[in-house]
N, C-alpha and C positions, 0 to 999 in steps of 0.2 A: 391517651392512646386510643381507646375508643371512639373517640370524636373525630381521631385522623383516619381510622378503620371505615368509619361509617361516612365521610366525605370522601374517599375512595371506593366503598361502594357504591356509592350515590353517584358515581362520576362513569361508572362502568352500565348500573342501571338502568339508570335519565340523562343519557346525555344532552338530548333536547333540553330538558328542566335546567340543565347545569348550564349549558353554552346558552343564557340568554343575559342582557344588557344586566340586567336586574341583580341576577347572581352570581355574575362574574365580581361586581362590586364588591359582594359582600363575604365572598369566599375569602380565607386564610389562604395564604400564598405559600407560608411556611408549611402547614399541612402536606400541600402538596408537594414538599420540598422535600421535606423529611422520610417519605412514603417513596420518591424517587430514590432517595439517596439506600433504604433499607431494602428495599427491590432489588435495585441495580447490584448492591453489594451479596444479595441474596442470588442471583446467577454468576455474579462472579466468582462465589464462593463453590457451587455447582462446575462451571467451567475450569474453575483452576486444578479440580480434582485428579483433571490428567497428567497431571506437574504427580502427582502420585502413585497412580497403576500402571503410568507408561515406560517408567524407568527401573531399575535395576536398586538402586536408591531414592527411594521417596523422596520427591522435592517440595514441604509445606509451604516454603516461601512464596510456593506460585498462589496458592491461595490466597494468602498475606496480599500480593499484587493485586489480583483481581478483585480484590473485595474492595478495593477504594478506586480502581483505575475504569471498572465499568461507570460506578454514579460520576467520577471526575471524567469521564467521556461524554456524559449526556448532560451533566449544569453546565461545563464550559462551553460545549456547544452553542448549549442555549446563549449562554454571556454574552457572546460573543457573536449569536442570530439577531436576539431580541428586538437590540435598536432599527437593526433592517429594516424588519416587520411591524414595526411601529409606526416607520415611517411612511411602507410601503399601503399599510392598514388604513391609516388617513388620507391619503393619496385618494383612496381606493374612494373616501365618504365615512368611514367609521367614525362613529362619535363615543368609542369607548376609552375611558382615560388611562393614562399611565397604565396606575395596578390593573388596572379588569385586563388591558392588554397582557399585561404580565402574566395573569391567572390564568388566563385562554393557552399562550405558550406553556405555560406550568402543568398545567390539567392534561393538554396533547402526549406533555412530556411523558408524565404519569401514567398516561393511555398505554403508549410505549413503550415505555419499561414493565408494566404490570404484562405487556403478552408477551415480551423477552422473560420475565421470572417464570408464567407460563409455562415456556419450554424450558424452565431451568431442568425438571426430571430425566429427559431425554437426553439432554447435553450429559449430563449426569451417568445415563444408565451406559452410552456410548464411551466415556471417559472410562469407565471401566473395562467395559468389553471387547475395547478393539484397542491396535496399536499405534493405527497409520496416522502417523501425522497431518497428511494434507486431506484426507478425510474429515479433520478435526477442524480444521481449520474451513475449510466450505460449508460445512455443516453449522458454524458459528456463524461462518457471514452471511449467510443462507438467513439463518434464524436473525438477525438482526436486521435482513434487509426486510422481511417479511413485518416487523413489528415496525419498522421507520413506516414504511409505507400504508399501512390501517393507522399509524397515527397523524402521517400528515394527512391521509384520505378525511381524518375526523378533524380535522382542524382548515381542513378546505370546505367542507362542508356548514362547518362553524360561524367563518367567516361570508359566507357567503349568504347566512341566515340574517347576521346581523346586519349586515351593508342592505340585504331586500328588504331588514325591515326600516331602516333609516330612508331606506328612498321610498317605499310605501307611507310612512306619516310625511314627508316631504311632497308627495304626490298629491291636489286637488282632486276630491272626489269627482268621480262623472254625475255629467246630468241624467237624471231619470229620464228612460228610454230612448238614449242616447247612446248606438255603442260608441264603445273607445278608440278611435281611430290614432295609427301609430303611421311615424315615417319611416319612411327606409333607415336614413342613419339611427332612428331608435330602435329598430329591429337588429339593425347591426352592431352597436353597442350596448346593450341592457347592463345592468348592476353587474350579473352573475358572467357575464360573459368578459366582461372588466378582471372582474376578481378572479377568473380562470389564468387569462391573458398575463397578468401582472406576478400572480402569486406562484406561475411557473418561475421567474424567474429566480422568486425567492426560493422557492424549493430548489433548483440550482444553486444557489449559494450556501444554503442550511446545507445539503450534502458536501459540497467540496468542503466547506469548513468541519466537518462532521467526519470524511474520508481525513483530512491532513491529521483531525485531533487523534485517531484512533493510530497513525502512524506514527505522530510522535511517541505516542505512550504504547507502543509495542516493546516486547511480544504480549499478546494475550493470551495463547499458546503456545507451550514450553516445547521445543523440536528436543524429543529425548536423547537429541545423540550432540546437545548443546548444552553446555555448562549455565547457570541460571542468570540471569541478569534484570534488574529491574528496567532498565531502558538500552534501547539501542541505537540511540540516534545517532551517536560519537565513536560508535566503535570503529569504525573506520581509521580515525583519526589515533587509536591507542595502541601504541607501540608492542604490548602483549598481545593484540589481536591480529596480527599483520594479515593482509590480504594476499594471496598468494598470485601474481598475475606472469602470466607466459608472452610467447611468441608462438603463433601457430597460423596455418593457412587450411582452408578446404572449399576454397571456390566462394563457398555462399561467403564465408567470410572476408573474403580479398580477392585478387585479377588472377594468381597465379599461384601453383601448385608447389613453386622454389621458394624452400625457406631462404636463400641466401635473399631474394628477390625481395618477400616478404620482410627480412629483417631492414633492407634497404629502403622499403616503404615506412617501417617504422620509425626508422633515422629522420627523415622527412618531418614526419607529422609531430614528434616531437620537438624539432627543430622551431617549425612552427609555432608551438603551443610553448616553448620558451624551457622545456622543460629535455634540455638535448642525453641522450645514450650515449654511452663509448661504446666499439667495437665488443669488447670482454662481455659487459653489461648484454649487450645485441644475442649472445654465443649464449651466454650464461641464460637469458630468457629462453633461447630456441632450443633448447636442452634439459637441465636443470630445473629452472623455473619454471617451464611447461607443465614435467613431471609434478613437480608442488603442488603447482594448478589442480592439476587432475589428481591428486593424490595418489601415484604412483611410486613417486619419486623410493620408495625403498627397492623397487624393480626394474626400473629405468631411471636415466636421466644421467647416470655417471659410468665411470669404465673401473669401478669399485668390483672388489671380489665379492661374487654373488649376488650379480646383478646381470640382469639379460645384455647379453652384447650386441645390443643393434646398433651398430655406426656406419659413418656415412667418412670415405676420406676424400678429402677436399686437395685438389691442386694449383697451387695460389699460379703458376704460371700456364694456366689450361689453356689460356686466351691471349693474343697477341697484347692486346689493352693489359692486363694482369701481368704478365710477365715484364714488358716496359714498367708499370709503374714499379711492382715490389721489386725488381733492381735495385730501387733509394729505398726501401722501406728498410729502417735498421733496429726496430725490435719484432717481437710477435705479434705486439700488441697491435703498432701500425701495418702491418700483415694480414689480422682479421680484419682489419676496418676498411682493407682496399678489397678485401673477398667481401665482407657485407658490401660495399657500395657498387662495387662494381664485378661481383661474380652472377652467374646462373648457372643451368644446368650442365653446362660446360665444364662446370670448375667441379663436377663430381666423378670423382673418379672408381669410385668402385661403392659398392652397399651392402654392408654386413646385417643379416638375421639371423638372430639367437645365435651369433659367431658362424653361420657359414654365409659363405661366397655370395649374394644373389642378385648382383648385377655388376658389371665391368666395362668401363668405358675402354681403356688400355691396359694391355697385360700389368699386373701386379704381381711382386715379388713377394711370397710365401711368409 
């Protein structure tokens, strides 16, 4: 354990000494493996505290979570960079093998997790002191954007040491009192300017793989007014979890202001998408399930006792078109579905708030 201590400080100290051909060879990989993995589970354990002081019921399990879901955020990463950069490394002129490669990614790793445990105290003192969810969660990806970035900055740097000095013993000395005379296109491509060029794109791919992993293994913070769960990728799809979705219109979201209008849009695109509405369904969204949506539904959404009376009455014959067709319409059901497809504002005849009167197209009877 000291041995692993003292190659971790040695890596925070001399990073020059550490990032060279030499000692990359000769460095334990595992070392630095095992150092990421106790770090990373070391702010996890920090982080997850708010699964604690932010609820009403202490949640331990969030710590349970984070204590393996941060180091399993930054090895699979890596797993999963590695060969990129391996390959993109010799592209580039590197003559450093497999493992030294390896140890280079390793050591970066290590970089950055050791200034993510860093701010483990903070993460910490705030997980206590405050409530706000989305505070918690900026503040986290705040601190991890701050530690990705000083360790790819120390791992661009790295590389950029090793490639100048592969092309410097590759480079014939000059002749005495001779200077160096360079061309344009070497002016324009140097080593480091290669390794700039190239190793953005891998830093591109190291975060989008790095952005998806931390998705799939969410939450990393517990939203206190959610029940605990180790992942969320699926919930969607679990039948205890239903998603609550509506019918609703306000301009930015759709052409017009008429839900009848709106529900006939949504006829449309599900029709489309293969996956078609009944009229009831259509009613039941623009109503009902709106309410859901928005978490209302115990105060709106139905014509229940004790519940606000805002309604809207609909006159299936407002319209010359409406009135011809529902003539053949012979339940309710086919009723609604010719006012969703073909009513508008016409087909409203009167609009009740909190039960009184507040707009009338035609006298209404009492």
């Amino acid at each position: 354990m000291k041995q692993l201590w003292r190659q971790v400080d040695e890596l925070l100290r001399n990073r020059e000494g550490v990032f060279t051909e030499s000692s990359l060879g000769q460095l334990r990989a595992s070392r630095f493996l095992i150092a990421s993995i106790l770090l990373g589970a070391l702010y996890g354990c920090l982080m997850g505290m708010y699964g604690m002081f932010s609820r009403a019921t202490p949640e331990y399990r969030m710590i349970l979570a984070d204590v393996w879901k941060v180091p399993a955020l930054f090895v699979l990463t890596l797993l999963i960079s590695f060969p990129s950069l391996y390959v993109f490394s010799t592209l580039l002129g590197s003559r450093l093998p497999f493992r030294a490669t390896l140890n280079l990614l390793l050591a970066t790793v290590t970089m950055t997790v050791m200034v993510l445990a860093s701010l483990g105290p903070i993460v910490a003192f705030f997980s206590v002191s405050t409530e706000s969810y989305n505070f918690m969660k900026l503040l986290n990806v705040a601190f991890f954007a701050v530690a990705g970035f000083l360790g790819v900055g120390a791992l661009l740097k790295a590389l950029q040491s090793l490639i100048g000095q592969t092309v410097a013993s590759a480079t014939p000395s000059p002749i005495p009192g001779v200077p160096p005379v360079m061309s344009r296109r070497e002016e324009l491509y140097t080593p480091q300017r290669q390794v700039r060029q190239l190793f953005r794109i891998w830093i591109l791919i190291y975060a989008l793989v790095g952005c998806q992993m931390a998705w799939v293994l969410r939450p990393f913070v517990l939203d206190p007014h959610s029940e605990f769960s180790w992942f969320r990728a699926r919930h969607a799809k679990d039948p205890k979890r239903p998603v609550h979705v509506g019918i609703g219109t306000d301009i930015g979201g759709g052409t017009s202001f008429s839900m009848l209008a709106t529900m006939s849009e949504a006829y449309k695109v599900a029709q489309l998408e293969g996956h078609p509405i009944d009229a009831v369904e259509a009613f039941f969204l623009a109503t009902l399930g709106g309410a859901r949506a928005l978490a209302l539904d115990d105060r709106i959404g139905t014509l229940a006792a004790g519940h606000e009376a805002d309604m809207v009455v609909l006159d299936p014959n407002a319209t010359p078109l409406l009135a011809f067709r529902n003539r053949r319409s012979r339940s309710i059901r086919e009723t609604l579905a010719v006012l969703s497809t073909l009513g508008d504002d016409r087909a409203v005849r009167a609009t009740y708030v909190a039960g009184k009167l507040a707009h009338t197209r035609h006298q209404v009877d009492p």
